[in-house]
C-alpha atoms as an extended CHARMM CRD file, in Angstrom:
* protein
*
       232  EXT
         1         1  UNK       CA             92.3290000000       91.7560000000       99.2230000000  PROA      1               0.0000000000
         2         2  UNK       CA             89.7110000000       92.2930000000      101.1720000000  PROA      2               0.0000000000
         3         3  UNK       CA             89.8660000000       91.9950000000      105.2620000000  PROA      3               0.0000000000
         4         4  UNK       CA             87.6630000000       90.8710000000      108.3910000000  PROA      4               0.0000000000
         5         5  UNK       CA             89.1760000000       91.2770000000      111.8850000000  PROA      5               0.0000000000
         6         6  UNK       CA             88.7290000000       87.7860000000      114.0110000000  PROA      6               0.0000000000
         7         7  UNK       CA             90.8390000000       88.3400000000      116.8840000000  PROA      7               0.0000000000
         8         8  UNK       CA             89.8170000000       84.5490000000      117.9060000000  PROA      8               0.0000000000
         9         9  UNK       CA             91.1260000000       82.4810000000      115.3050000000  PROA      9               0.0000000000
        10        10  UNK       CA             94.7370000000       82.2790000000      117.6650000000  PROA      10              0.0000000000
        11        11  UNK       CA             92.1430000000       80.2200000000      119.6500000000  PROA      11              0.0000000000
        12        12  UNK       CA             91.2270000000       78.2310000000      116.7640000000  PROA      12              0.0000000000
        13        13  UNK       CA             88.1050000000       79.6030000000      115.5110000000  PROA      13              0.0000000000
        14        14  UNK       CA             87.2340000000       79.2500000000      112.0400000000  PROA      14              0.0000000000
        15        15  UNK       CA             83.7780000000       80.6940000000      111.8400000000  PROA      15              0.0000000000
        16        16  UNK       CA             83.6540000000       84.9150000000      111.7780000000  PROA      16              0.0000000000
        17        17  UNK       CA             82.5860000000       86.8810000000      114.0060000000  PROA      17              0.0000000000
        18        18  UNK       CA             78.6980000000       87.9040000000      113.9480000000  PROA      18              0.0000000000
        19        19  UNK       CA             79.4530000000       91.6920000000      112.5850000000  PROA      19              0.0000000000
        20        20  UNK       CA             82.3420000000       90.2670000000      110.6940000000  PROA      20              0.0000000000
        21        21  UNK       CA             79.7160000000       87.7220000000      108.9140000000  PROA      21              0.0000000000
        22        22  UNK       CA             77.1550000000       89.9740000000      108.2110000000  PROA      22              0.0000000000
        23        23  UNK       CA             79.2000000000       92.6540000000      105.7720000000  PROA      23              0.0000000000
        24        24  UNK       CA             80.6740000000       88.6120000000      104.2740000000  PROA      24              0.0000000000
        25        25  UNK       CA             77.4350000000       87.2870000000      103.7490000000  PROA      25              0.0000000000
        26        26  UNK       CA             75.2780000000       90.3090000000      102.8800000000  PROA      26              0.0000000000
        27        27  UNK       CA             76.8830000000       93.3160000000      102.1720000000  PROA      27              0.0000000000
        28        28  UNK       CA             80.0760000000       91.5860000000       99.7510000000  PROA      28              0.0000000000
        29        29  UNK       CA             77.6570000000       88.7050000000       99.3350000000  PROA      29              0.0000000000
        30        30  UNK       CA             80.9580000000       86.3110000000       99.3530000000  PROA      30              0.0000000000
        31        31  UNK       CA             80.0700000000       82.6130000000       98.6450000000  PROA      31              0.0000000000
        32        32  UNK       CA             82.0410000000       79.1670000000       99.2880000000  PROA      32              0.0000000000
        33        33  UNK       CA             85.1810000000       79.0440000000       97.7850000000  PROA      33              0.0000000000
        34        34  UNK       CA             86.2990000000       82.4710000000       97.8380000000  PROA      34              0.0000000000
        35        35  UNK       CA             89.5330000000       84.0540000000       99.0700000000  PROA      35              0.0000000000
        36        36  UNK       CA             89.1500000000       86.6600000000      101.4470000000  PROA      36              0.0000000000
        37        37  UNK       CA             91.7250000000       87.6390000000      104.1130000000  PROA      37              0.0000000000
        38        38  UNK       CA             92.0150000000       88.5150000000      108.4360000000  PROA      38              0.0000000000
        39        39  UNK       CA             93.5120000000       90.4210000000      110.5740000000  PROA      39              0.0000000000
        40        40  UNK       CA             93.6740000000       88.9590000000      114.0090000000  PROA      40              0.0000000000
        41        41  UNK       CA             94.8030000000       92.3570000000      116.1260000000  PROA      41              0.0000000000
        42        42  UNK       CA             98.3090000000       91.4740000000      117.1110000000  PROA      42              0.0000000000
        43        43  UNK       CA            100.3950000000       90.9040000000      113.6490000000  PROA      43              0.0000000000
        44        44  UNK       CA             98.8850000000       87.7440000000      111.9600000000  PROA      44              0.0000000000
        45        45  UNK       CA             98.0720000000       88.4910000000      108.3620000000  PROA      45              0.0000000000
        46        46  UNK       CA             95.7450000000       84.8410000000      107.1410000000  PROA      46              0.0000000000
        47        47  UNK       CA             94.6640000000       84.2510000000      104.2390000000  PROA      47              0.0000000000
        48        48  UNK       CA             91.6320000000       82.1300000000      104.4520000000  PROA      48              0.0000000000
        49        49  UNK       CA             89.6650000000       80.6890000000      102.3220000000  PROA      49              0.0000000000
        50        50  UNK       CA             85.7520000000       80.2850000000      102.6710000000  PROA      50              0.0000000000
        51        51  UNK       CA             84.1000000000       77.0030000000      103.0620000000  PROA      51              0.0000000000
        52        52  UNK       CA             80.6070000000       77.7350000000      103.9020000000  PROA      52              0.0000000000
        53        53  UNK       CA             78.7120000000       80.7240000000      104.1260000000  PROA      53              0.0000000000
        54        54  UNK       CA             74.6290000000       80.5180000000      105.2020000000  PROA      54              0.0000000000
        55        55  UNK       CA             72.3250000000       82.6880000000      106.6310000000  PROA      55              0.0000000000
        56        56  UNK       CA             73.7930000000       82.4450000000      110.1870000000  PROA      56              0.0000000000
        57        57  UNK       CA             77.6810000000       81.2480000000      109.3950000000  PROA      57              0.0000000000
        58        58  UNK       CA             80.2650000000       81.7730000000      107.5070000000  PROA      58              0.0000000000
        59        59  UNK       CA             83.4120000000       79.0030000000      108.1530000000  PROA      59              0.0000000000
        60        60  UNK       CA             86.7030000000       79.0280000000      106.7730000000  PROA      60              0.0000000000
        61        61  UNK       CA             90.2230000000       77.1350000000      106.4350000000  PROA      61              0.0000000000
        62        62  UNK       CA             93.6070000000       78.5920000000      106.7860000000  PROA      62              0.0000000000
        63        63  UNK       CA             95.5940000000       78.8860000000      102.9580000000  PROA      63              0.0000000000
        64        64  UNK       CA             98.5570000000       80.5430000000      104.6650000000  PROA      64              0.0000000000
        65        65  UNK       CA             99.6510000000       83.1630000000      107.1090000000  PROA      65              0.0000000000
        66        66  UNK       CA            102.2490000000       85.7750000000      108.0820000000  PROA      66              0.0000000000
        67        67  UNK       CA            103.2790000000       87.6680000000      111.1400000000  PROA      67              0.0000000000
        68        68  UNK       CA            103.7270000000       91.1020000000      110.5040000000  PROA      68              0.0000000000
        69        69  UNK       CA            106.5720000000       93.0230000000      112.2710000000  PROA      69              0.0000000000
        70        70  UNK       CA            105.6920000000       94.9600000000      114.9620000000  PROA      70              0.0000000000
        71        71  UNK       CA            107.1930000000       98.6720000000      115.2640000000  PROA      71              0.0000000000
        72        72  UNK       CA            110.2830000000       99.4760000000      117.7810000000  PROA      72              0.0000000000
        73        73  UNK       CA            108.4740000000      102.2540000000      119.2460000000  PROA      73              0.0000000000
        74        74  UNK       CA            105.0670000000      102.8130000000      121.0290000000  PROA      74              0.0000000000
        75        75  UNK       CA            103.2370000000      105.6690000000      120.5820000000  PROA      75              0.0000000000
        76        76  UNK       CA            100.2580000000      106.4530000000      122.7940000000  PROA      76              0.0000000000
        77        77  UNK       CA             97.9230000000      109.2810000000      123.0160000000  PROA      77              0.0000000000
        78        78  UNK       CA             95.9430000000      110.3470000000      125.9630000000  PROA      78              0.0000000000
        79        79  UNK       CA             93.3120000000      112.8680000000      124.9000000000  PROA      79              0.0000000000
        80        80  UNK       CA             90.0890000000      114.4340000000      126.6470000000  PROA      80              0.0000000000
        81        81  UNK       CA             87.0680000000      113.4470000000      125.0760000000  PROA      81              0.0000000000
        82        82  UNK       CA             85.2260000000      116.4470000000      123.0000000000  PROA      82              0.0000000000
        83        83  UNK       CA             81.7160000000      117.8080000000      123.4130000000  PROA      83              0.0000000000
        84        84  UNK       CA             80.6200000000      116.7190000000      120.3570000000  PROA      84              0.0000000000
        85        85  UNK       CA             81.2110000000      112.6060000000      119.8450000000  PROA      85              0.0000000000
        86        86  UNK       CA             81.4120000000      112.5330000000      116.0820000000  PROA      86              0.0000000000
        87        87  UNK       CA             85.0480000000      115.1360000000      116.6270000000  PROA      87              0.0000000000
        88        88  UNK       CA             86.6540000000      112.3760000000      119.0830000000  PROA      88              0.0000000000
        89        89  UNK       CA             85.3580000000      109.2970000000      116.7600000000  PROA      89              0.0000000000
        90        90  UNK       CA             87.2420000000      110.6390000000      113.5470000000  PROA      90              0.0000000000
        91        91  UNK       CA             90.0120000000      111.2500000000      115.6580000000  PROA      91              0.0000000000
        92        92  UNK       CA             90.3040000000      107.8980000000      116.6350000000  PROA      92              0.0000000000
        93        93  UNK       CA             89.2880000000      106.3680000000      113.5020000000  PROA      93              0.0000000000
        94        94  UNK       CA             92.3410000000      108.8540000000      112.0360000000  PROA      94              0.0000000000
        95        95  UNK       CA             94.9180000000      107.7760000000      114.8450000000  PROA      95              0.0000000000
        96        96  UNK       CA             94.6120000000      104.2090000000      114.4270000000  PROA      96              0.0000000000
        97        97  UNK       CA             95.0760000000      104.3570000000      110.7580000000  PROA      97              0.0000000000
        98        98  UNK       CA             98.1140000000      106.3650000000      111.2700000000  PROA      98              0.0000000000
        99        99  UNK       CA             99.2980000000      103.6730000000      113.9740000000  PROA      99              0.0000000000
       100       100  UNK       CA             98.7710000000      105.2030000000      116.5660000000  PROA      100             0.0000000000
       101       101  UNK       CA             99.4040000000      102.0320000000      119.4680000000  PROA      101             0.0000000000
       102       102  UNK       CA             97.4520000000      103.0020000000      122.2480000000  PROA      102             0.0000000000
       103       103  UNK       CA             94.2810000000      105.7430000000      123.1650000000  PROA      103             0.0000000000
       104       104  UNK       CA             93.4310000000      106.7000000000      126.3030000000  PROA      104             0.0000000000
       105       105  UNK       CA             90.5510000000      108.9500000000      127.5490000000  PROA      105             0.0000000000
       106       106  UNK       CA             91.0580000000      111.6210000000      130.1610000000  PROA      106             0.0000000000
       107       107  UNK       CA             88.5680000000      113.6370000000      132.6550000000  PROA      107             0.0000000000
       108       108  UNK       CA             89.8950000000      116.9470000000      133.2320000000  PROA      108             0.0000000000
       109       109  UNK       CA             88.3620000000      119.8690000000      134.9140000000  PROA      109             0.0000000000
       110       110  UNK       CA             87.7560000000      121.2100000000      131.4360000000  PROA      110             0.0000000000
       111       111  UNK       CA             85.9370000000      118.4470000000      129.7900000000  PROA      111             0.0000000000
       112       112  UNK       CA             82.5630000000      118.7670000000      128.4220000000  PROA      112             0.0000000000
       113       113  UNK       CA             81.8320000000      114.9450000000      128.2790000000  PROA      113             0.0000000000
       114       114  UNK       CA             81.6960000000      113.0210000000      131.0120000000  PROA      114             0.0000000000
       115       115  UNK       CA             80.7060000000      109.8380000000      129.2820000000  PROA      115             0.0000000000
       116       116  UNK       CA             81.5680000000      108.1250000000      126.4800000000  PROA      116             0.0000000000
       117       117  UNK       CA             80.5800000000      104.5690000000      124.7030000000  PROA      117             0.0000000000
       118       118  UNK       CA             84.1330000000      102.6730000000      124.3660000000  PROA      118             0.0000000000
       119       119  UNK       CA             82.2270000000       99.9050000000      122.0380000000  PROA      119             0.0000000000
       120       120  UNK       CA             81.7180000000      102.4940000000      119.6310000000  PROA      120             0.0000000000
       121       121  UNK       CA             85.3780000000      103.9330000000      119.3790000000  PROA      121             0.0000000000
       122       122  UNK       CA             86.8140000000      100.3060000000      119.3950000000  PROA      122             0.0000000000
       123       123  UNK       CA             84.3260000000       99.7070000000      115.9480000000  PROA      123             0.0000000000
       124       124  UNK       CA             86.1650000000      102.4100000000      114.8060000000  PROA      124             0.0000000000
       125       125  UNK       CA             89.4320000000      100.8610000000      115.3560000000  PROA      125             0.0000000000
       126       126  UNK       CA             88.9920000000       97.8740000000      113.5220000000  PROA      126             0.0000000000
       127       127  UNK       CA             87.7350000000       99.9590000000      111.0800000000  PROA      127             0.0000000000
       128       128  UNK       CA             91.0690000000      101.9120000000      110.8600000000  PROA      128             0.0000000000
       129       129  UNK       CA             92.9550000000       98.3250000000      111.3870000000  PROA      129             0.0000000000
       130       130  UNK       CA             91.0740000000       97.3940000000      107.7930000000  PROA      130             0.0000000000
       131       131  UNK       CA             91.6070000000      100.3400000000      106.3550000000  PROA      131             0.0000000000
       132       132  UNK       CA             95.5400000000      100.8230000000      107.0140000000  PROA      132             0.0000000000
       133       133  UNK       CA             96.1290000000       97.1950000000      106.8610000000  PROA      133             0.0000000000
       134       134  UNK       CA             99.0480000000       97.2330000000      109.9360000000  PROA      134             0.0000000000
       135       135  UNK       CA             97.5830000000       94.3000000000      110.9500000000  PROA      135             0.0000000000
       136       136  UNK       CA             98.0330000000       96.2600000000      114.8580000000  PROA      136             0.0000000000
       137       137  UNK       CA             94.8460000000       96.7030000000      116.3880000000  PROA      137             0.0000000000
       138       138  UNK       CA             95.0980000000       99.8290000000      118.5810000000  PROA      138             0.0000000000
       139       139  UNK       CA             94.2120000000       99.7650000000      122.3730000000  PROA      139             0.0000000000
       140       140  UNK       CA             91.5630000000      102.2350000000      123.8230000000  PROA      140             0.0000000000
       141       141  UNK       CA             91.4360000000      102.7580000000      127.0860000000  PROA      141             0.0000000000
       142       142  UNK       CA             87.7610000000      104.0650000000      128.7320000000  PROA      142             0.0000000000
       143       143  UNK       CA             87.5180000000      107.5500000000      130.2840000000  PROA      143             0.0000000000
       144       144  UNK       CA             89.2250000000      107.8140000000      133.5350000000  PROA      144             0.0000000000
       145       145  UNK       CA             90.1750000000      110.9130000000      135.8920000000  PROA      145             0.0000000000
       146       146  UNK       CA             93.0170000000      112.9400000000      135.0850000000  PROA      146             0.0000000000
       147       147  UNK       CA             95.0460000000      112.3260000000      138.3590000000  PROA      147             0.0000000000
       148       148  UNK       CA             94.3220000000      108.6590000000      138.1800000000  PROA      148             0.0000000000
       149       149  UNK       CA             95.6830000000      108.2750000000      135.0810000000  PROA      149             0.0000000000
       150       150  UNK       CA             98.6980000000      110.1890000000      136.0220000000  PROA      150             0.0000000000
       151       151  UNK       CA             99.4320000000      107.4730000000      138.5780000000  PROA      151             0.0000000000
       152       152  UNK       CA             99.6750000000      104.3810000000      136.7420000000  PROA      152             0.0000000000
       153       153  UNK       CA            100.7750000000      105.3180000000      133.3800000000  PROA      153             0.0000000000
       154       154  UNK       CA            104.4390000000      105.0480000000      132.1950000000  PROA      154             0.0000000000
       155       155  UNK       CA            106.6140000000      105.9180000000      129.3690000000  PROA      155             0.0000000000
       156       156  UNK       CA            110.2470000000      106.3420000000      128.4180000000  PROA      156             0.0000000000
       157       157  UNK       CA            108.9980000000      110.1280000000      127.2470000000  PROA      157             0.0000000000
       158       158  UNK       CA            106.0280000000      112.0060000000      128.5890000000  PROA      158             0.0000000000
       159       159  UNK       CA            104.3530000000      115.2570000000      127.0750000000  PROA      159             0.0000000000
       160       160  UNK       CA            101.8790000000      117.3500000000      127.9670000000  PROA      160             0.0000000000
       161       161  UNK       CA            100.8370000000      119.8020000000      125.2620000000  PROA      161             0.0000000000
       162       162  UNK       CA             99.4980000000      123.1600000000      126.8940000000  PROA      162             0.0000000000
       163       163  UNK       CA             98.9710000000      126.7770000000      125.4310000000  PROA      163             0.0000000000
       164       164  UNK       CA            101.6300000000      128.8760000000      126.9550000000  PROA      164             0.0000000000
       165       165  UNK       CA            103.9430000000      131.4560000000      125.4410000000  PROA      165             0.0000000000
       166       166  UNK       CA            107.5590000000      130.7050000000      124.3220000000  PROA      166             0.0000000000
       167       167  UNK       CA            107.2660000000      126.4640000000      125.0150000000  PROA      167             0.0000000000
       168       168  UNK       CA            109.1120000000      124.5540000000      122.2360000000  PROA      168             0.0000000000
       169       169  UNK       CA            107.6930000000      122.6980000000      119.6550000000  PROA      169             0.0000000000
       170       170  UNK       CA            106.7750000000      119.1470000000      119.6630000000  PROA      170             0.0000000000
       171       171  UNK       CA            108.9500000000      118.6470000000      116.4350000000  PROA      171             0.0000000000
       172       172  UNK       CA            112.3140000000      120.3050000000      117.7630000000  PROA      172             0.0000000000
       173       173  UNK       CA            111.8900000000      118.3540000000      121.6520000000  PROA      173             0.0000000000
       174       174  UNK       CA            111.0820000000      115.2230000000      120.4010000000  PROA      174             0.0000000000
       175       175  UNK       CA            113.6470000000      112.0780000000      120.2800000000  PROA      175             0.0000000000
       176       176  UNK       CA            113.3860000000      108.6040000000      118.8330000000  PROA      176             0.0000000000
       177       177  UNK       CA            112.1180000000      106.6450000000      122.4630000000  PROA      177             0.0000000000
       178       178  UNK       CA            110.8670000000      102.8430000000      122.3970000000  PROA      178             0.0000000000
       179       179  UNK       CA            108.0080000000      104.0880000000      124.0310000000  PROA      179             0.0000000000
       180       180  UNK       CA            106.2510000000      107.8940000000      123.8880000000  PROA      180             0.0000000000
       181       181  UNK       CA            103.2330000000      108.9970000000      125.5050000000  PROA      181             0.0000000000
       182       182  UNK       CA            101.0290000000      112.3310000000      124.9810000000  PROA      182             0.0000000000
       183       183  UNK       CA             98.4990000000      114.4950000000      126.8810000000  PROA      183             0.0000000000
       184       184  UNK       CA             96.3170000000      116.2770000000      124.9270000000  PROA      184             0.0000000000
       185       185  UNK       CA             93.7550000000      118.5330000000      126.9410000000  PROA      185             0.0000000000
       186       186  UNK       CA             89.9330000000      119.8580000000      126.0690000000  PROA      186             0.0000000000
       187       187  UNK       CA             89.0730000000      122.5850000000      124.2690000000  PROA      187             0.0000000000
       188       188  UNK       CA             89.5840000000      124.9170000000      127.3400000000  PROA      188             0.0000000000
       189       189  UNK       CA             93.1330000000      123.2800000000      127.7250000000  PROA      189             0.0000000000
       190       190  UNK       CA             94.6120000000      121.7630000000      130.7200000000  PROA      190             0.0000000000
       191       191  UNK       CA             94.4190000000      123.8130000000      134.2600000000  PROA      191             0.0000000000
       192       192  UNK       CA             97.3080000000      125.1180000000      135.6670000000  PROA      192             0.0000000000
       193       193  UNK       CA             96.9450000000      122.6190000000      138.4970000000  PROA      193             0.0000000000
       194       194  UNK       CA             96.5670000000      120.1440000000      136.0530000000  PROA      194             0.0000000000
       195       195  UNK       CA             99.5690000000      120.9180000000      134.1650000000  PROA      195             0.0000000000
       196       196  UNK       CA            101.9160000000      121.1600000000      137.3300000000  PROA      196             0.0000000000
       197       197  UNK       CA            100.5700000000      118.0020000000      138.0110000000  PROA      197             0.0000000000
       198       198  UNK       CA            101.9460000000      116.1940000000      134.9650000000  PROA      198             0.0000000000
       199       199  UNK       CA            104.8220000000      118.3420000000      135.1970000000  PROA      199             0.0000000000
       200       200  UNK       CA            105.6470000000      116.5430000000      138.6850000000  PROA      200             0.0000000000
       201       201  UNK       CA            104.9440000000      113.1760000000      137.1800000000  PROA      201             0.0000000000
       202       202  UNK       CA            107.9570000000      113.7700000000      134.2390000000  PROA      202             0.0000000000
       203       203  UNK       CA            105.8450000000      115.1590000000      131.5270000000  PROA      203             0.0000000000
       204       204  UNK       CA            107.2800000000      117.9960000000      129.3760000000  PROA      204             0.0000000000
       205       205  UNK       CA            105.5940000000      120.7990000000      128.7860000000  PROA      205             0.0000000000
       206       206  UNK       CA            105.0170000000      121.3590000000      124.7030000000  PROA      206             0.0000000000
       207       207  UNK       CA            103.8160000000      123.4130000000      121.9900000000  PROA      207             0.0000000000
       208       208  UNK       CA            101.8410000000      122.0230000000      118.9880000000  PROA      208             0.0000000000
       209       209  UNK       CA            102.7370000000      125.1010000000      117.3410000000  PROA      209             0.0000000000
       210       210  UNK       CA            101.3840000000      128.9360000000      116.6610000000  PROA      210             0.0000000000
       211       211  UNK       CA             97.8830000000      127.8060000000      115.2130000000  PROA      211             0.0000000000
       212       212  UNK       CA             95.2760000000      127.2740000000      118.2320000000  PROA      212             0.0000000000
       213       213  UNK       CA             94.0740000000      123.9680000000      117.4720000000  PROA      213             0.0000000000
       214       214  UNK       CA             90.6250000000      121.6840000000      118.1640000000  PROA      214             0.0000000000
       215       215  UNK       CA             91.4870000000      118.6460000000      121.1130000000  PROA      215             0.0000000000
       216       216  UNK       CA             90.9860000000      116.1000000000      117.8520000000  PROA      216             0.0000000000
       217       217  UNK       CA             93.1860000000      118.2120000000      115.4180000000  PROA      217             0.0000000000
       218       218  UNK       CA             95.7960000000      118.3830000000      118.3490000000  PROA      218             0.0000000000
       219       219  UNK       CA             95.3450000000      115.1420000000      119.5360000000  PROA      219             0.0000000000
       220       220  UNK       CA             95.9210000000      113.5070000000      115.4830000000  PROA      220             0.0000000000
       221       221  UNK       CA             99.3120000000      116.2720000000      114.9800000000  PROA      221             0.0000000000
       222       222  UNK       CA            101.1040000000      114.9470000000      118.1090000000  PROA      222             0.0000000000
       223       223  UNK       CA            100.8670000000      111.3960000000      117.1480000000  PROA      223             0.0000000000
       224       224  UNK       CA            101.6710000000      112.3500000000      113.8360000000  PROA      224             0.0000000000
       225       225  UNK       CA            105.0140000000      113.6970000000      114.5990000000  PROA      225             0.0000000000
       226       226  UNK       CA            105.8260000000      110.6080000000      117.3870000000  PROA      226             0.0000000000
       227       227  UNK       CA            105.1130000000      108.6680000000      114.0670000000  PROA      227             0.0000000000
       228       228  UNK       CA            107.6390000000      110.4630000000      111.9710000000  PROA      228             0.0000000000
       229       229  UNK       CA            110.6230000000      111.2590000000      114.1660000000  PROA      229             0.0000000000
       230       230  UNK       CA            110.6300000000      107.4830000000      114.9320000000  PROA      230             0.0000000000
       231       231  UNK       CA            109.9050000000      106.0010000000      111.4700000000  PROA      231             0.0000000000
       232       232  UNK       CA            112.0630000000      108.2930000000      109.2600000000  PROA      232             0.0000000000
């Protein structure tokens, strides 16, 4: 089946968004009467049926929905944004389909972007949301400093992957938690200030392994294996 995202129908909207319209309207060219289906962000799967569909709206009615279950752990990555926007834009579009929960952008002395469109990462969360049909949207958080987010960020287990000699490996350290959160640095890695820092603040230093990795390759492993030590 094919899915729009309309985080508003819990409100009781039955018209799609603009966006969401557009692809109905012109791009599937969907007409009255058709079955289609929505995602609205937080677990409800509808199925909807389309009443009208014009040249500005398209307006539907409920058929039936279902609230998917939401996973018993959190998993949330913390990455620095890369030079080039198209890296950090399949890595989110990649995280979210793998379900990852939650994204947040970092400014560390290393970074080579300082500024970043949100808007344009979210599209490609709803994207993912579409595409993997969890029926989670995932959370993206805009760039903010390094220390900042240091200070108001919690989690029952915090990481910090860094290149150093003889640190362990994500996949031997890492524990089923309810909730896990991971720093991933730029591609001249964390400072050693930096690192101390988080090291204060509870996060365990970690290796990704013996392969020197690009910030969006890291950034996609280390969510990969929260994903798998907690699912299987």
């Amino acid at each position: 089946m094919i899915y729009f995202y309309h985080p508003d129908i819990v409100k009781g909207s039955f018209e799609l968004p603009e966006e969401e319209h557009m692809h109905c309207s012109k791009v599937l060219r969907k007409t009255a009467g058709d079955k289609v289906g929505i995602y609205d962000g937080i677990g409800g799967d509808y199925t909807i049926q389309l009443t009208e569909v014009s040249k500005k709206v398209t307006r539907f009615e409920v058929v039936e929905k279902k609230q998917l279950p939401a996973k018993k752990f959190y998993n949330h990555i913390a990455i620095a944004p890369t030079k080039n926007i198209d890296r950090i834009e399949w890595f989110v579009e990649k995280a979210c389909e793998l379900g990852v929960d939650e994204i947040s952008l970092i400014l560390t002395k290393n970074c080579e972007r300082t500024k970043i469109r949100i808007d344009r990462l979210e599209k490609k969360a709803v994207s993912a949301l579409k595409q993997s049909k969890s029926g989670y949207l995932t959370k993206i958080n805009d760039l903010v400093k390094f220390d900042l987010f240091l200070k108001n960020t919690s989690a029952d287990s915090k990481f910090i992957a860094v290149v150093e000699n003889n640190l362990p490996y994500y996949s031997k350290v890492i524990r089923p938690h309810n909730s896990i959160l991971t720093l991933i640095g730029p591609e001249g890695d964390f400072t050693p200030e930096e690192a101390s820092k988080a090291f204060t603040s509870g996060f365990e230093k970690i290796s990704l392994g013996s392969s020197t990795l690009r910030t969006e390759t890291a950034g996609l492993a280390a969510g990969h294996f929260v994903n798998m030590i907690n699912e299987y």
